[in-house]
N, C-alpha and C positions, 0 to 999 in steps of 0.2 A: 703486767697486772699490778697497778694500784694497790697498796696496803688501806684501808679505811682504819685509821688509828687517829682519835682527836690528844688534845697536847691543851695547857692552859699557856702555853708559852706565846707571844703575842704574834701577831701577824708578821709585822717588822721584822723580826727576830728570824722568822721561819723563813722570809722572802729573801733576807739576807744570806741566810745557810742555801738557799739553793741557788743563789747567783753565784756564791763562792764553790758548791760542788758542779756545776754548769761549766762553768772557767776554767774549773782541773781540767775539767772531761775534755774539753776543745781544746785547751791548749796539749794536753797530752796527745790528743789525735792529731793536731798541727805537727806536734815535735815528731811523731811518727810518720807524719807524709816527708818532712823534711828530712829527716834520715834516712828515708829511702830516694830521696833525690840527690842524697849527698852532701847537704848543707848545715846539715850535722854530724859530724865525723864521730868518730872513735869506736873501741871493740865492743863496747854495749849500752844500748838505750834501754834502763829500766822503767817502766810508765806507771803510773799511779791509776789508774782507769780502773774501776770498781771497787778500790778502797776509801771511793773521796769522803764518805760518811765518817772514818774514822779520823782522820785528820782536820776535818771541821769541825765532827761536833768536840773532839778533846781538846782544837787549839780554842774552840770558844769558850770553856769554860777558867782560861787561864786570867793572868790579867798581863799586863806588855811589860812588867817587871819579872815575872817569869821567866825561866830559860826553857828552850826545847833544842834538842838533839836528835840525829838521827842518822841511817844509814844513804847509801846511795840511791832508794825508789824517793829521792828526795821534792821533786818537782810543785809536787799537789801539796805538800807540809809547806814550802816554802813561801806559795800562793796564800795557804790558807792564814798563815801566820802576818801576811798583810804585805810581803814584798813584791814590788812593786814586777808586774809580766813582762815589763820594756826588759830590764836590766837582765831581767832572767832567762829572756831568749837571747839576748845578747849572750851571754855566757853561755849558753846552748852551743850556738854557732859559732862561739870562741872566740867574739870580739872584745875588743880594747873599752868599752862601753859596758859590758860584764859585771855580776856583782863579785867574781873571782878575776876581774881584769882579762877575764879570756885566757886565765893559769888554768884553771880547775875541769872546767867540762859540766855535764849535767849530773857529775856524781861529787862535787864540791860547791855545793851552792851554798852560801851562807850571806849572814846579813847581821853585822856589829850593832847597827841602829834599832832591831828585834829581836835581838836576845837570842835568834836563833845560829846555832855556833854549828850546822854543818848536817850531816853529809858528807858522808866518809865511805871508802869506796873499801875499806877491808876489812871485812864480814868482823863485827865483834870489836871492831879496834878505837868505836867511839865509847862503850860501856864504863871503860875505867876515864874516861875525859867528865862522862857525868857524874861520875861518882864525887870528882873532883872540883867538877863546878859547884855539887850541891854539899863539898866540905866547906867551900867559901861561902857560900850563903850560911851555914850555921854556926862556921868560925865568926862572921861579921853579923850575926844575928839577927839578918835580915827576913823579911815574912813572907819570903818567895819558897815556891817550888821547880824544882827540875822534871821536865816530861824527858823520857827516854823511849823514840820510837826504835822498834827491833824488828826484824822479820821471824818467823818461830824457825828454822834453820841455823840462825842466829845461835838461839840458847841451848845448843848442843859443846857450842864453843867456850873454852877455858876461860874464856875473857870474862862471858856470862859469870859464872861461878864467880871470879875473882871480886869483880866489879860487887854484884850483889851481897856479895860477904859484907865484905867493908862496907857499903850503905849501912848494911843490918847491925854489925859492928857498933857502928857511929851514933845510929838512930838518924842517917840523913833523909832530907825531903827530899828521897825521889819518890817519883811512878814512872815502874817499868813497863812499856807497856806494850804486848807483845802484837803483830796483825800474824795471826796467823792465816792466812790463804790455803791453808791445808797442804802445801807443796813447796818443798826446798830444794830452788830448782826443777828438780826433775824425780825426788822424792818422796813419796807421801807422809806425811808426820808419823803417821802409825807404824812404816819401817826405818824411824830414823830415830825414832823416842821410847824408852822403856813407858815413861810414863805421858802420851799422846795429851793429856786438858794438860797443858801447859801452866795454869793458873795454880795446879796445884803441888808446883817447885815452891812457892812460897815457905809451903812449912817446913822445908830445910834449912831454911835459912832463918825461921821466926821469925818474919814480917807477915805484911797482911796480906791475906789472899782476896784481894776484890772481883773474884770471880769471873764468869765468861760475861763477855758481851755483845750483843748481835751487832755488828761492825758495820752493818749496814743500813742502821737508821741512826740518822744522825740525834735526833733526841736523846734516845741510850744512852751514845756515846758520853752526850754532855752529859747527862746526868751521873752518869758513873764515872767520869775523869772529876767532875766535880765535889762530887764524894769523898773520891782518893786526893785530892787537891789537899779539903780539908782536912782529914787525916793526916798526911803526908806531913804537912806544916808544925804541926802539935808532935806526932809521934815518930814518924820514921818512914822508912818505906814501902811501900802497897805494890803487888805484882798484878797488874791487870791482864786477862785477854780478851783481845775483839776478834770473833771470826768474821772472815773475810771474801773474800775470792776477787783474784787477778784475770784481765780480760786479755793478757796475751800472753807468751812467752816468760820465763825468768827474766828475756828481756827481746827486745823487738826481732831480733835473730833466729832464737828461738821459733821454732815450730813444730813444738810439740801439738798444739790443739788441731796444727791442721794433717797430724799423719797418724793421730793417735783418735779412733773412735769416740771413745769410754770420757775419755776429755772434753773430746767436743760438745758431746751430746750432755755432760755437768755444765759445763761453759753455760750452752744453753738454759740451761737450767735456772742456774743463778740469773741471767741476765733477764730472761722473763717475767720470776718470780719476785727477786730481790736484788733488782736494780735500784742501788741508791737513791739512785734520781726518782723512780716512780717512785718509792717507797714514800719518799720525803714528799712527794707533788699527791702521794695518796693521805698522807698528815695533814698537808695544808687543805686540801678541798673536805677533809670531814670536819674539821675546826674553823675555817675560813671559807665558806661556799662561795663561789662566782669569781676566783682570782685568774681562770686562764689567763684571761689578756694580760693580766702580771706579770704570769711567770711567762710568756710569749717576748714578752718587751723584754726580761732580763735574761733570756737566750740569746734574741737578738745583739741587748750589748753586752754578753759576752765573747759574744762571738768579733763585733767590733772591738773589744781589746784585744784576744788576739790577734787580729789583724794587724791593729796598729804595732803591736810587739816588732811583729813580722819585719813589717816595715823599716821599724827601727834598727832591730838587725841587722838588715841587709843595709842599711844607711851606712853603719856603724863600724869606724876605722877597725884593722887587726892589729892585734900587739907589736911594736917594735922592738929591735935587740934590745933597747934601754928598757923599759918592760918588761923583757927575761930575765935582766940580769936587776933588777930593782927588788926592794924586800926579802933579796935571801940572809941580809944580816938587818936584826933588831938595829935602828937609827935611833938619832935623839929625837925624845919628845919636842911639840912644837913648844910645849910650855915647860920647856929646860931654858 
């Protein structure tokens, strides 16, 4: 079901946000056929599939001098941030052609060239790296902000606390910002949190509390990352939450949705009602009437870039021992 909700934000703008949440969506379903054929290894594939509103509309409202951080559901933040899907199914599938050199896996993707520094595979262990990135931006007094994506499971962790101290401490430009999907792991927020709206750990810490946000329209999002963008910059740091919901497992393995009713039949739910995609293709047709053929065309080449990913991957040499054994000691710079 279509959301009918109009927006003054321009057609371009809206046609772009749903080619980029279109592109999660198929490449995350690609990475999950391919993991169960095998040609994606390791003990867990996290997928980004029903969060893509949150990670578009926040990384839109950034500018590419910005930094963004994040956990390992890293895939769709990677995309949305503008890295390129060749390199990043490369790393999927652990080739030499990788944006991790085929070190990392799908839970260390990162990209030097976009400011985006990762994708970190233990729970909480990137919080104090932002903290740190966004001491540099205010020790060098630069007009950037730090985004900090977290899963709500996440801020139960000590790291949480730590990290967000010292922001508030500082007065650094972060925004925390948390996807809550209502479930960590196998969890519900509400048995895992004294206090379940997440947004309102803020006032322990005396930063800002930028409230809930429906995670699943991308407009919100931007507008509320935008918000805290601005603020962030001038005062310090803003705890945002976007609720969300995950369309499979903690990660591809998992099968909870398919042994557990109660799951299922919310799964449904969500995906009916407040599927990203409709929601956003229900924006664009009450603002911009007559675009199907649009958005038809940028399914389409979405769905041709991943292919081409595909492809490149499977082209795409494996790591050799020199490879393994390269960048475990800092070298010299080239301009030493």
């Amino acid at each position: 079901m279509a959301v009918e909700q109009s927006t003054t934000l321009s057609r371009e703008t809206l046609l772009d946000w749903y080619y980029q949440i279109v592109l999660i969506r198929q490449f995350e379903e690609r990475c999950d056929a391919l993991y169960k054929d095998h040609k994606i290894t390791g003990v867990y594939l996290h997928l980004y599939s029903g969060h893509e509103a949150v990670g578009v509309g926040a990384l839109a409202a950034l500018g590419t001098d910005d930094h963004v951080i994040t956990a390992y559901r890293d895939h769709g933040i990677a995309l949305a941030r503008g890295v390129d899907a060749k390199p990043l199914m490369a790393e999927m599938m652990g080739k030499r052609t990788g944006v991790s050199g085929g070190k990392g896996g799908s839970m260390h993707l990162a990209s030097r060239a976009h400011n985006f520094w990762g994708g970190y595979a233990i729970v909480g262990g990137h919080f104090p790296l932002a903290t740190g990135i966004a001491l540099k931006v205010r020790y060098m007094k630069e007009p950037n902000v730090v985004l900090c994506f977290m899963g709500d499971g996440a801020t139960n962790n000590g790291y949480f606390h730590e990290a967000v101290n010292m922001a508030a401490v500082w007065d650094l430009p972060v925004i925390w910002l948390i996807e809550n999907n209502l479930v960590g792991m196998g969890t519900r927020i509400e048995d895992s949190s004294g206090q379940p709206q997440l947004h309102k750990r803020a006032a322990a810490y005396g930063i800002k509390d930028g409230g809930r946000v429906d995670g699943q329209n991308v407009v919100e999002m931007y507008e509320a990352v935008s918000q805290a963008a601005a603020y962030a910059k001038k005062k310090g740091p803003v705890l945002l939450e976007a609720l969300t919901y995950r369309y499979s497992g903690h990660g591809v393995s998992d099968k909870q949705y398919n042994v557990r009713e109660d799951l299922a039949s919310e799964l449904k739910q969500w995906q009916d009602a407040r599927d990203p995609i409709n929601v956003l293709r229900g924006i664009i047709n009450a603002s911009y009437p007559g675009a199907e053929a649009e958005l038809k065309a940028l399914e389409d080449r979405a769905d041709g870039v991943v292919e081409e990913s595909v492809k490149f991957a499977d082209e795409s040499p494996v790591p050799t021992y020199e490879d393994l054994i390269s960048n475990v000691y800092v070298g010299r710079s080239p301009l030493d």
